[in-house]
C-alpha positions in Angstrom: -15.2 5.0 -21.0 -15.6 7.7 -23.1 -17.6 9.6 -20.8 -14.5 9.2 -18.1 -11.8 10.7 -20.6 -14.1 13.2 -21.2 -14.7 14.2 -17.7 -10.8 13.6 -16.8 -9.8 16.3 -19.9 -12.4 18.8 -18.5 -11.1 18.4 -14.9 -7.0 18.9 -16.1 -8.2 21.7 -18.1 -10.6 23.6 -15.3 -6.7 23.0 -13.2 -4.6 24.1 -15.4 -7.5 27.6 -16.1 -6.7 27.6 -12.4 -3.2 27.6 -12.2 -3.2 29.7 -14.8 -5.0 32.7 -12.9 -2.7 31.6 -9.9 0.3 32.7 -12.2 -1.2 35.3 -12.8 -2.0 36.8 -9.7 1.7 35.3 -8.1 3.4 37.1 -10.9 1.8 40.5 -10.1 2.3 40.0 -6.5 5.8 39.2 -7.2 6.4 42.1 -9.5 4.2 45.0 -8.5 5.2 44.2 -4.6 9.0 42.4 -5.1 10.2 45.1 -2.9 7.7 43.4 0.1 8.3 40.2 -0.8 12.2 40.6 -0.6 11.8 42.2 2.6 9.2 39.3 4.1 11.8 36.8 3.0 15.1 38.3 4.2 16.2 38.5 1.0 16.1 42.7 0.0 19.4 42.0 -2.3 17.3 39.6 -4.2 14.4 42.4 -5.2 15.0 42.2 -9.0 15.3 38.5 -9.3 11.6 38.1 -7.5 10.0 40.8 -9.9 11.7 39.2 -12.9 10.4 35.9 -11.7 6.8 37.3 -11.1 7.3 38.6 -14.9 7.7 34.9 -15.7 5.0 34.2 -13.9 2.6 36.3 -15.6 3.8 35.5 -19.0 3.5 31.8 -18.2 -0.5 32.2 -16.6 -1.3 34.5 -19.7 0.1 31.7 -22.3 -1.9 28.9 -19.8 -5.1 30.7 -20.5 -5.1 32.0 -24.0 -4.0 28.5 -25.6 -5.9 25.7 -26.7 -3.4 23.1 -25.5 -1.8 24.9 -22.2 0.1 21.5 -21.7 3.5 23.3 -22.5 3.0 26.5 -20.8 1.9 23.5 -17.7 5.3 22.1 -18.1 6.7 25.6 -18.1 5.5 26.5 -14.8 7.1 23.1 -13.5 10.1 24.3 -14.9 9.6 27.8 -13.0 8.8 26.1 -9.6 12.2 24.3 -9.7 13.8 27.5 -10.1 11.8 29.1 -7.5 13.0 26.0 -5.1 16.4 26.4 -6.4 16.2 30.0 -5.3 15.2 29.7 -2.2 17.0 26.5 -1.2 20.3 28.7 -1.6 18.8 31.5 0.7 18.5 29.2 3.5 22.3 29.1 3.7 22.3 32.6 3.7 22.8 34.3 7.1 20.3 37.4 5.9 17.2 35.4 5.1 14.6 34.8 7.3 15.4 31.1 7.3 11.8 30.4 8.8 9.7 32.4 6.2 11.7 30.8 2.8 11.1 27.8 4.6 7.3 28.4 4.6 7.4 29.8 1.2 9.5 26.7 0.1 6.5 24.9 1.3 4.2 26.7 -0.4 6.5 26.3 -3.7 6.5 22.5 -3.5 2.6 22.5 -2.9 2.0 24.2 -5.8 4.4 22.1 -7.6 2.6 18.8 -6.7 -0.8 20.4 -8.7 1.3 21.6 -11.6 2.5 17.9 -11.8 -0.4 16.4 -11.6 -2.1 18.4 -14.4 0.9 18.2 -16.4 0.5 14.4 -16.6 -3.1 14.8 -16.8 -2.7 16.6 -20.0 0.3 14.9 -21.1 -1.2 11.6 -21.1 -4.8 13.0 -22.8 -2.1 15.2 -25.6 -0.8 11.9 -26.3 -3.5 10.1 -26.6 -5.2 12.2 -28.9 -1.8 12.8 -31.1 -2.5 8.9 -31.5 -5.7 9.3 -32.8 -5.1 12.6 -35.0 -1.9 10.6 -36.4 -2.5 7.4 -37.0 -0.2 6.2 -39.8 0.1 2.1 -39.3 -1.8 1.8 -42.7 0.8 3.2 -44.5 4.1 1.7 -46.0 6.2 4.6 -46.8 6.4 3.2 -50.5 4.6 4.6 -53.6 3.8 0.8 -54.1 2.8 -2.0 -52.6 6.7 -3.9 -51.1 6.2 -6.6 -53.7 6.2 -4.1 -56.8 8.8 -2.2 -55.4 11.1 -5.0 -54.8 14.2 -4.7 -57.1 13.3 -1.6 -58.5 16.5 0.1 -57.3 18.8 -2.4 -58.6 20.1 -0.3 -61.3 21.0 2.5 -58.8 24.0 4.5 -59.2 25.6 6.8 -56.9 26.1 10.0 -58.0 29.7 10.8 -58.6 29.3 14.0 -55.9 27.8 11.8 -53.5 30.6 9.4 -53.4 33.8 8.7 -51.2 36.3 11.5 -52.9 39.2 10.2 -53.8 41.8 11.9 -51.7 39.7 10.4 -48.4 39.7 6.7 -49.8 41.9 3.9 -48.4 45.4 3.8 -49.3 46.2 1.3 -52.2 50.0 0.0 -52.4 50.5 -1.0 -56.8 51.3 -4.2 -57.0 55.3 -4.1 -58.3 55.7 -7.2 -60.8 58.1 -9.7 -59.1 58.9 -8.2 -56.1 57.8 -9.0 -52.4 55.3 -6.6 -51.0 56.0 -5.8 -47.0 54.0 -7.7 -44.8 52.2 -5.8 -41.8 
């Protein structure tokens, strides 16, 4: 069994190395060549918004490959693809865009987005299951003593006068007058 995890965690990782380079080579498509892009996709007014994405792009391969745990930065590029969709989903409303290429490259979006899914859970599940392990606190109480020595040793407690109701927020006590009837509610 061990063997299995072992081989699952070195599989999500050599995907997520992968999509990592991917980002890469995406975002410097997307930024070096934004004004191509743009032009492929009908969508020349957009040019800035695909080099800034390709920026994002880039960051999020770079933080993929250079940490230990690229689960985040995995999640991150999730988050980038429904922005990407987003994007392009309003284009094909738009009576400039080459409705038939953003559809192809909306295709391509929600491909990529299936793999970024699946290693995210991949990793997710392993992060998880190895927080478990690292922090394993059912052995411990949260007492300095075992319950049955610390039972009743707070029964001389008193609040502190600061952290107490203030006066001026308390509830509203008619005196008592001496022989009088008090209104009834």
């Amino acid at each position: 069994m061990a063997h299995h995890r072992s081989g699952s965690r070195q599989s999500a990782d050599a995907l997520a190395r992968g999509l990592g380079w991917f980002s890469i080579a995406l975002g410097a498509v997307e930024l070096f060549g934004g004004r191509s892009v743009a032009r492929w996709l009908g969508m020349e007014r957009h040019e800035r918004l695909i080099r800034a994405y390709g920026v994002r792009e880039i960051v999020t391969g770079v933080g993929i490959l250079a940490s230990k745990d690229p689960t985040p930065w995995i999640w991150g590029r999730i988050g980038g693809d429904a922005l990407d969709l987003a994007t392009l989903g309003k284009e094909l409303n738009e009576s400039d865009a080459d409705r038939d290429r953003v559809g192809i490259a909306m295709g391509a979006v929600a491909g990529v987005t299936v793999l970024d899914v699946m290693c995210a859970n991949a990793l997710t599940g392993q992060s998880m299951q190895e927080r478990a392990r690292r922090w394993d606190y059912s052995d411990r109480s949260g007492l300095p003593r075992p319950a049955d020595q610390m039972r009743g040793a707070a029964s001389d407690f008193q609040t502190p006068r600061d952290m107490r109701i203030p006066d001026a927020l308390r509830p509203y006590k008619q005196p008592q007058l001496q022989g009088r009837p008090q209104p009834s509610m």
